[in-house]
RODO-2510 file (C-alpha; in nm, 4 decimals, decimal comma):
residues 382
     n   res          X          Y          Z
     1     x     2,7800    -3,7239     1,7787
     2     x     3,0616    -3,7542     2,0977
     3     x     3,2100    -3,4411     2,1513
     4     x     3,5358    -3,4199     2,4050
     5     x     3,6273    -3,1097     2,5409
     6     x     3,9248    -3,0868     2,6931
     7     x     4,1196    -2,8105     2,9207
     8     x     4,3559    -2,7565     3,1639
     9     x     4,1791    -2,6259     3,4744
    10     x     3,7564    -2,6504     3,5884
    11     x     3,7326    -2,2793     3,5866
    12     x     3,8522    -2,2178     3,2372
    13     x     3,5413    -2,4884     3,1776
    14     x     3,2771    -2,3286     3,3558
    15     x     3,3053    -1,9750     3,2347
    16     x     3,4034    -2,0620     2,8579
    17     x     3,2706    -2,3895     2,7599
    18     x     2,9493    -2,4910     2,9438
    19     x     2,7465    -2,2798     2,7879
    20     x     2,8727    -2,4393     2,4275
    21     x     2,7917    -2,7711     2,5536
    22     x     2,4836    -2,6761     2,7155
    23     x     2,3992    -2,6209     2,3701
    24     x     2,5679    -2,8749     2,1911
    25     x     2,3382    -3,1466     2,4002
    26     x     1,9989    -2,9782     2,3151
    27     x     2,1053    -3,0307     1,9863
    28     x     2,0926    -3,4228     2,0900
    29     x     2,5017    -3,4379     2,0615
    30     x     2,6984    -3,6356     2,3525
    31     x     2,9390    -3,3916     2,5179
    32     x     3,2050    -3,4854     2,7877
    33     x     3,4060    -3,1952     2,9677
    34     x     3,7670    -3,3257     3,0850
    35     x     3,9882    -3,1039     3,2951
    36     x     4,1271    -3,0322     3,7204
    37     x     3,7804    -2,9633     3,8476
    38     x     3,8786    -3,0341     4,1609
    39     x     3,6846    -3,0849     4,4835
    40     x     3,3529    -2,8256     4,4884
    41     x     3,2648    -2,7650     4,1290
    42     x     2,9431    -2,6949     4,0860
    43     x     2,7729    -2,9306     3,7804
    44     x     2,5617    -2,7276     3,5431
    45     x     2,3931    -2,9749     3,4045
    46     x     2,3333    -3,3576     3,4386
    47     x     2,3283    -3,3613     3,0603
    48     x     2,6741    -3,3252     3,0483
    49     x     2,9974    -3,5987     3,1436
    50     x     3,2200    -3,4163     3,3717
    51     x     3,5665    -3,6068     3,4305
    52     x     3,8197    -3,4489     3,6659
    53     x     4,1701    -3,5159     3,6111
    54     x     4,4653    -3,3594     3,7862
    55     x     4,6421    -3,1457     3,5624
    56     x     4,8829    -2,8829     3,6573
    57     x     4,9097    -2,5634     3,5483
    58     x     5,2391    -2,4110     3,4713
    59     x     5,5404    -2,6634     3,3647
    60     x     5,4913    -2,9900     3,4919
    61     x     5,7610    -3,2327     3,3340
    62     x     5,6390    -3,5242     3,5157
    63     x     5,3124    -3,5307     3,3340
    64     x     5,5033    -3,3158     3,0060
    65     x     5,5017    -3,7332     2,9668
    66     x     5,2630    -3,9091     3,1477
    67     x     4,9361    -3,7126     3,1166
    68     x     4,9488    -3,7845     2,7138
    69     x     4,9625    -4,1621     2,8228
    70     x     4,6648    -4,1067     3,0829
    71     x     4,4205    -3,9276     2,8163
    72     x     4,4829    -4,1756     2,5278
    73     x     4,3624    -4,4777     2,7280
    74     x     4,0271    -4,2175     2,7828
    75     x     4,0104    -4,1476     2,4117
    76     x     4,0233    -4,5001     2,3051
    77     x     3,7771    -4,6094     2,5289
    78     x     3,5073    -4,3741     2,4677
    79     x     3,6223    -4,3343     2,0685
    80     x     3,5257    -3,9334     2,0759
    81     x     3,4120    -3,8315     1,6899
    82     x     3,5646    -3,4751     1,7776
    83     x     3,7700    -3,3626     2,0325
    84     x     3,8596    -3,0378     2,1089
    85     x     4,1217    -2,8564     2,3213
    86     x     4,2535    -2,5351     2,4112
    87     x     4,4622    -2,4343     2,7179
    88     x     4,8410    -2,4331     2,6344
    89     x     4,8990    -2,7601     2,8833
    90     x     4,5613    -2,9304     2,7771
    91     x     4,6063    -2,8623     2,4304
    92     x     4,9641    -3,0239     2,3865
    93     x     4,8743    -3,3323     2,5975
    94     x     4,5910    -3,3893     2,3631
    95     x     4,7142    -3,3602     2,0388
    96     x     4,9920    -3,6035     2,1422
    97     x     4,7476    -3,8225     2,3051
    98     x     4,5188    -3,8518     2,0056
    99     x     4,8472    -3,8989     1,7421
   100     x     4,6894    -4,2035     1,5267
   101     x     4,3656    -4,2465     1,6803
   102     x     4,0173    -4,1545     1,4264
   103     x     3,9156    -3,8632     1,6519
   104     x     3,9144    -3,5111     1,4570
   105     x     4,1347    -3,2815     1,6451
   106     x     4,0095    -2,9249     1,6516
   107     x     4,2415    -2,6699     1,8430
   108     x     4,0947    -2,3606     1,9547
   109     x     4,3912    -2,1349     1,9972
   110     x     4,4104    -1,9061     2,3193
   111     x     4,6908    -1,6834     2,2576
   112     x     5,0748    -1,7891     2,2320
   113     x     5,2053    -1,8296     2,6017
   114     x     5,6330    -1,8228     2,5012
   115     x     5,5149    -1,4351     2,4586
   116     x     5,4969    -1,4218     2,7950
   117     x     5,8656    -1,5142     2,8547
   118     x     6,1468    -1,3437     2,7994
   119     x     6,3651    -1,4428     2,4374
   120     x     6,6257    -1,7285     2,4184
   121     x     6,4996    -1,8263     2,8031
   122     x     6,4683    -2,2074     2,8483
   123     x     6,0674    -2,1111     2,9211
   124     x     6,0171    -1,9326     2,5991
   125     x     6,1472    -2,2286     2,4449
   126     x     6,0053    -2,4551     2,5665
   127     x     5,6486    -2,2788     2,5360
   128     x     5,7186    -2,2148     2,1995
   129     x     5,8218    -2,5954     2,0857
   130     x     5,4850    -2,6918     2,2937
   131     x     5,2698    -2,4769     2,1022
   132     x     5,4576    -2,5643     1,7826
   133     x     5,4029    -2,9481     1,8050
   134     x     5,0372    -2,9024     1,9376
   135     x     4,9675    -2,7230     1,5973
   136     x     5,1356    -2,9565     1,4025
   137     x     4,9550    -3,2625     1,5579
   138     x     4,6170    -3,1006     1,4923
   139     x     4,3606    -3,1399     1,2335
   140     x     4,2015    -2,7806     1,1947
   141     x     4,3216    -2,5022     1,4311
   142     x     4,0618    -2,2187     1,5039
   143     x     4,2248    -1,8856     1,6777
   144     x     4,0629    -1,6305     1,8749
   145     x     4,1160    -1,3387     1,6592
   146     x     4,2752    -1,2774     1,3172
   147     x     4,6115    -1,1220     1,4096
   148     x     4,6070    -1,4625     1,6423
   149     x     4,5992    -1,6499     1,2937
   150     x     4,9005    -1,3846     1,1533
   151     x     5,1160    -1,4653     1,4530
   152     x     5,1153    -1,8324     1,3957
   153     x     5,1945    -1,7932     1,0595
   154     x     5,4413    -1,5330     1,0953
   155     x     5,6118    -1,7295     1,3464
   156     x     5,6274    -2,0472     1,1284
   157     x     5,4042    -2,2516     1,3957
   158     x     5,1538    -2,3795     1,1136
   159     x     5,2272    -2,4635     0,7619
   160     x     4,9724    -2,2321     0,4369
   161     x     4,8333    -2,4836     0,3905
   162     x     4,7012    -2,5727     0,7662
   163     x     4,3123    -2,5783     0,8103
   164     x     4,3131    -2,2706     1,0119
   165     x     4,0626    -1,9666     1,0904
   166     x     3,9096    -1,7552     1,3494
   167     x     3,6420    -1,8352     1,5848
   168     x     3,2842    -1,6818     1,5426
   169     x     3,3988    -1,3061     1,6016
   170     x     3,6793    -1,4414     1,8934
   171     x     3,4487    -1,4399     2,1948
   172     x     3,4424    -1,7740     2,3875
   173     x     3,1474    -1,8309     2,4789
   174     x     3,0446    -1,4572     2,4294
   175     x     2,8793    -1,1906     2,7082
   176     x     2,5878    -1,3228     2,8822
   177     x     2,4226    -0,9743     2,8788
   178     x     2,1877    -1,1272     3,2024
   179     x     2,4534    -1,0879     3,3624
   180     x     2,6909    -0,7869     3,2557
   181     x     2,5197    -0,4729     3,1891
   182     x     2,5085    -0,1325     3,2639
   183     x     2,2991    -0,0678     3,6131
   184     x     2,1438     0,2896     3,6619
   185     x     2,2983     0,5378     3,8556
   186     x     2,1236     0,5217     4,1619
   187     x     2,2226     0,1308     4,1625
   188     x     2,5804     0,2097     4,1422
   189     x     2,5721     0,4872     4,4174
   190     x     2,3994     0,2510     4,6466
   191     x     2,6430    -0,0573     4,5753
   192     x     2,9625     0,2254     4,6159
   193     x     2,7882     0,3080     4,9538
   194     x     2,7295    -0,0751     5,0432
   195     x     3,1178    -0,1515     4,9628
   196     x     3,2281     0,1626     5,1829
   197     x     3,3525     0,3489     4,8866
   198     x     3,3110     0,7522     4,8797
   199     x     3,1319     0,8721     4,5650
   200     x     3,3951     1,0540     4,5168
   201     x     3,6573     0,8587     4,4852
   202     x     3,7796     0,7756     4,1374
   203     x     3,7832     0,3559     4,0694
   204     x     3,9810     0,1938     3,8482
   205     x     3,9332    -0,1834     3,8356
   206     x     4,1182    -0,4271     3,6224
   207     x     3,9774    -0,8259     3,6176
   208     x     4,2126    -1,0711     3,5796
   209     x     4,4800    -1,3161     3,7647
   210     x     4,7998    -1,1569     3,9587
   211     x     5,0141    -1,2330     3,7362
   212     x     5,3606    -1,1063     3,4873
   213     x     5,1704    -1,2111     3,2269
   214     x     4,8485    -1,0178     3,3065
   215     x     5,0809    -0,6925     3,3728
   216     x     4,9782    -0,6679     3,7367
   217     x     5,2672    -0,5513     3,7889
   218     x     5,2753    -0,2737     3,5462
   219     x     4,9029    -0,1746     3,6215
   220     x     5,0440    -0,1439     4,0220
   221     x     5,3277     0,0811     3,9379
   222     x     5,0918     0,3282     3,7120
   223     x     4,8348     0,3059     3,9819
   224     x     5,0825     0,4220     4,2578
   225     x     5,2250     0,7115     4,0795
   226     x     4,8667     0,8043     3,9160
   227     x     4,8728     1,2217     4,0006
   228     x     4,4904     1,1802     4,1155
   229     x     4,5261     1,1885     4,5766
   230     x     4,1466     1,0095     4,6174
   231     x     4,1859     0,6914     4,3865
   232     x     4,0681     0,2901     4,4419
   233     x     4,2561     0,0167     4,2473
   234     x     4,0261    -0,2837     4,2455
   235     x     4,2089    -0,6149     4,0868
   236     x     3,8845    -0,8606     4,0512
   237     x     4,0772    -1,2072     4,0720
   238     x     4,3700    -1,3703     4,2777
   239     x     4,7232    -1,4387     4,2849
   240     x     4,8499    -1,7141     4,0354
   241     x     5,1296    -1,8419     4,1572
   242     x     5,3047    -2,0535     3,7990
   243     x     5,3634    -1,6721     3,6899
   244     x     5,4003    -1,5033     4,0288
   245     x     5,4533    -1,1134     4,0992
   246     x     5,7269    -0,9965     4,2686
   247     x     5,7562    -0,9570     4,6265
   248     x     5,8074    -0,5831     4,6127
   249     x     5,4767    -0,5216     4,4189
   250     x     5,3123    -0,8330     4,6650
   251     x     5,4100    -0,5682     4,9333
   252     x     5,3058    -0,2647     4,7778
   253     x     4,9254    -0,4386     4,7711
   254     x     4,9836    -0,5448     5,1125
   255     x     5,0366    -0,1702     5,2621
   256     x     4,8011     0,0254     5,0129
   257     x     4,4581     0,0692     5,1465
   258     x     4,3673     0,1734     4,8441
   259     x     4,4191    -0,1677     4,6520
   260     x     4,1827    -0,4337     4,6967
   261     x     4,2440    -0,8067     4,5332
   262     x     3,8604    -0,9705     4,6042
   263     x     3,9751    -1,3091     4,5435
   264     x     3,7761    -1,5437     4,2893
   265     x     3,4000    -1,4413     4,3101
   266     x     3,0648    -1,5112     4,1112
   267     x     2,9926    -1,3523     3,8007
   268     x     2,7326    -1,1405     3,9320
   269     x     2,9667    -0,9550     4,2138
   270     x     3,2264    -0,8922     3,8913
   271     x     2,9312    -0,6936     3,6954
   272     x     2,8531    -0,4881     4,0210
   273     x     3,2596    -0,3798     4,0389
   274     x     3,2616    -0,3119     3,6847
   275     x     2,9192    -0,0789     3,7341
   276     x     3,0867     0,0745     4,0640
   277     x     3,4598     0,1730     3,8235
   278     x     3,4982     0,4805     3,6392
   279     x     3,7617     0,2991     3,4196
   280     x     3,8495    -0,0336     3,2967
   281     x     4,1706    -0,1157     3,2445
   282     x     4,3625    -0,4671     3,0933
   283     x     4,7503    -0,4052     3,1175
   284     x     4,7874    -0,7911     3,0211
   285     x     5,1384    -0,8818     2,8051
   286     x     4,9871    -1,1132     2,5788
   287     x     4,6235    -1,2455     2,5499
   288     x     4,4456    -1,4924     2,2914
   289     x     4,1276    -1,2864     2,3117
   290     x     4,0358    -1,0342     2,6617
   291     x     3,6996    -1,1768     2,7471
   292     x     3,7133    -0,8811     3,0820
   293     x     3,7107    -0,6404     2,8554
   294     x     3,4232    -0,7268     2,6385
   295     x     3,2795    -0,7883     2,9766
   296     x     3,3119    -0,4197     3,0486
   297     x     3,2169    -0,2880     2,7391
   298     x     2,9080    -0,4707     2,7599
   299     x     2,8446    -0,3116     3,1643
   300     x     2,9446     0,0435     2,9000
   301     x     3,2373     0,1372     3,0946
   302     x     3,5410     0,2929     2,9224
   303     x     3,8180     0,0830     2,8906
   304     x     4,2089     0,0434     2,7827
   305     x     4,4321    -0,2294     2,6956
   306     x     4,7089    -0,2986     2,5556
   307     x     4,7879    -0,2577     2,2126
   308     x     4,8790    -0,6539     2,1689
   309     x     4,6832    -0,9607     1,9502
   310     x     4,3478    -0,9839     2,0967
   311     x     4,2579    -0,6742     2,2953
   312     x     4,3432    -0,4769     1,9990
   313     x     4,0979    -0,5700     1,7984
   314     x     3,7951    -0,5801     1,9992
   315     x     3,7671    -0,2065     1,9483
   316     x     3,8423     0,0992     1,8001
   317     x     4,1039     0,3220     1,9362
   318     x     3,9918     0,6085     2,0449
   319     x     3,6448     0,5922     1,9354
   320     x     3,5469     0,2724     2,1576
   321     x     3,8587     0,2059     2,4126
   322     x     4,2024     0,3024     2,4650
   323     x     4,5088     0,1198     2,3258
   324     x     4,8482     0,1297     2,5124
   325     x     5,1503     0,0120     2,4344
   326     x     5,2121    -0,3175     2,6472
   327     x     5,4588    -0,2548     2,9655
   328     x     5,4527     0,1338     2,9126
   329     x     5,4015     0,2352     3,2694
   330     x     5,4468     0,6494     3,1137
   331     x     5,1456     0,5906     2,8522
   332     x     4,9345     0,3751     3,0695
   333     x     4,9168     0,6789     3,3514
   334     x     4,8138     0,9131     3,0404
   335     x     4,4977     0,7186     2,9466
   336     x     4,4176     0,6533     3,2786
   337     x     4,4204     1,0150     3,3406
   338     x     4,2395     1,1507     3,0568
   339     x     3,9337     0,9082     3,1176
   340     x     3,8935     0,9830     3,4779
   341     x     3,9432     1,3780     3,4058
   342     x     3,7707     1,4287     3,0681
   343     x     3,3919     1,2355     3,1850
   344     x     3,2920     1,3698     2,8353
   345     x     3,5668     1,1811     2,6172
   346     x     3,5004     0,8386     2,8828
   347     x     3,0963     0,8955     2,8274
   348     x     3,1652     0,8825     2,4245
   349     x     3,3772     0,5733     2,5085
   350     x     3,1834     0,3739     2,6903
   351     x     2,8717     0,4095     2,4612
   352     x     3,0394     0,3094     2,1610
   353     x     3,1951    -0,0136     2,3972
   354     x     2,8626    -0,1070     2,4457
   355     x     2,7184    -0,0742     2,0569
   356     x     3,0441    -0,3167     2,0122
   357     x     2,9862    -0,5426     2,2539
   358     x     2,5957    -0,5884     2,1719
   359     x     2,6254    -0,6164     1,8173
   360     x     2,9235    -0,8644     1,7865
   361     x     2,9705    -1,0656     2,1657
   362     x     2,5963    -1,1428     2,2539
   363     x     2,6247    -1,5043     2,3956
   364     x     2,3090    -1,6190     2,2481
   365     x     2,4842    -1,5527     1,8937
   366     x     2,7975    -1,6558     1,9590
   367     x     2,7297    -1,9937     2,1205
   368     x     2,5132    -2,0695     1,8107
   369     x     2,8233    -1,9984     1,5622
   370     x     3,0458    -2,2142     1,7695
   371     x     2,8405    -2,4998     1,7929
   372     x     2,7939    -2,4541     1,4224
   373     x     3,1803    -2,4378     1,3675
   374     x     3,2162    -2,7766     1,6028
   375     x     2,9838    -2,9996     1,4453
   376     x     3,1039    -2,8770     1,0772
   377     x     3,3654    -3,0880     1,1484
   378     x     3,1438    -3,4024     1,1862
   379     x     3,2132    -3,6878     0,9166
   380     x     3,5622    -3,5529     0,9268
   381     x     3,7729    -3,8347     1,1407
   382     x     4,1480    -3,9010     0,9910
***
């Protein structure tokens, strides 16, 4: 069978969907990845078709209309039995792009991106008529989570009687336990000492993109008025500019010594700043799933998110994580504090993360259920 995969940006390929079609070629299937790869990306295989095209993150009304035009000349030509899309840009271009053709459009929903805007703006609009007519143009949408299914029925974006469900338990592609896990102790006071970081100093380390959206901007301001003097804010990730932070909090990062931003880095450096943290901590506004924080459940660190579609339901609060209410600067501080004070409480925490992550995100189970979910579809062009 062809299988088209189709995203926005390289990275969001690498980290989510090679490892499906890794799979999904074993299994003697054709699979092509489409998205901006850009100059530098590493191939992962030779079994799979890479093609880079330049698509823009963000609002981009130039190719709002010509990108749809660009893909559909690729879909006819290679005549794809499935092709599936997720990324809000990626997502929309296909569906329009694939309006008549045989392909079977699968949507894996990421989360609704208007969320991230504020009401009756001209970007919450428009996000919200993009995400409508993606869903609408699709043959069988598949969300990260249950409440990710609720929201797009609750917000009219899918009809009853739309072939929709959840993916495997959420996790794209899962946690590659090889590579987050919990190190020993001595491991972690060695790597602390190799990153010039005093044992003694309490971490708190958040992975994501700078961003509104992520709540960067919300973690910063509970960070700086934290009542703890010998603190480290690490934010694993780098500065995004379609959803930009404000220069004031740009500034405070600047002139705090105590805030690092590492940039983009491997996989491997992420799971030895998650083993060096004494807290975890996602403050993002919306989210279609939290991958990070499954990542540090599975390294057994405590952790808290928000209490928003996604993050919520990767654990239980209290017993496994934290929940905050999103943008609550007041609560956010609290939960901080009572992890990094109360080692007990964070200890019972971070176990139970781990039980969680082991028994429902293991890669090697979740790639399996995916690939299953994909080619369930075969036979099933319109």
């Amino acid at each position: 069978m062809k299988i088209c995969i189709v995203t926005t940006v390289g990275i969001t390929q690498k980290y989510f969907y090679e490892p499906i079609a890794q799979r999904l070629c074993e299994m003697g299937n054709e699979v092509t990845l489409i998205a901006a790869f850009g100059t530098g990306f590493e191939l992962k295989t030779s079994k799979i078709r890479y093609i880079d095209i330049e698509m823009k993150r963000g609002f981009s009304f130039s190719q709002f209309f010509s990108m749809p035009r660009i893909l559909r000349k690729l879909f006819i030509a290679n005549e794809f039995d499935i092709v599936c899309y997720s990324t809000p840009n990626a997502s929309y271009y296909c569906s329009k792009a694939l309006k008549g053709l045989t392909s079977f459009k699968l949507y894996f929903q990421f989360g609704l991106r208007y969320e991230g805007f504020r009401k009756r703006t001209l970007n919450y609009a428009i996000s919200k008529f993009i995400e409508k007519e993606t869903c609408s143009n699709s043959d069988a949408i598949r969300a990260l989570t249950q409440k990710g299914v609720d929201e797009l029925l609750s917000n009219n974006l899918i009809s009853r009687d739309k072939n929709v469900g959840v993916i495997s338990h959420g996790g794209i592609p899962g946690v590659d336990f090889h590579i987050f896990y919990p190190m020993p102790n001595n491991v972690k006071q060695a790597l602390r000492q190799k990153m010039h970081i005093s044992q003694s100093v309490q971490v708190i380390v958040a992975v994501s993109r700078l961003t509104k959206d992520k709540g960067t901007e919300t973690l910063i301001d509970a960070f700086e008025s934290l009542p703890i003097d010998d603190k480290t804010l690490i934010i694993v990730g780098d500065y995004d500019e379609t959803n930009s932070i404000s220069d004031k909090h740009r500034s405070i990062i600047k002139n705090d010594e105590r805030i690092i931003v590492t940039g983009w880095i491997s996989q491997e450096c992420i799971n030895e700043y998650l083993n060096i943290a004494d807290v975890f901590v996602h403050a993002s506004r919306r989210e279609g799933f939290g991958e990070a924080v499954v990542e540090a459940m599975s390294c057994m660190l405590p952790v808290i998110a928000c209490d928003i579609p996604g993050p919520s339901e990767l654990f239980v609060n209290n017993e496994s994580g934290l929940l905050v209410p999103r943008d609550d600067i007041g609560n956010l501080i609290q939960a901080i504090s009572l992890v990094l004070n109360d080692k007990a409480f964070a200890s019972y925490l971070a176990k139970n993360a781990y039980v969680v992550a082991k028994k429902r995100y293991d890669r090697n189970k979740v790639v399996v259920e995916i690939c299953r979910l994909i080619l369930s579809f075969q036979g099933k062009k319109k």
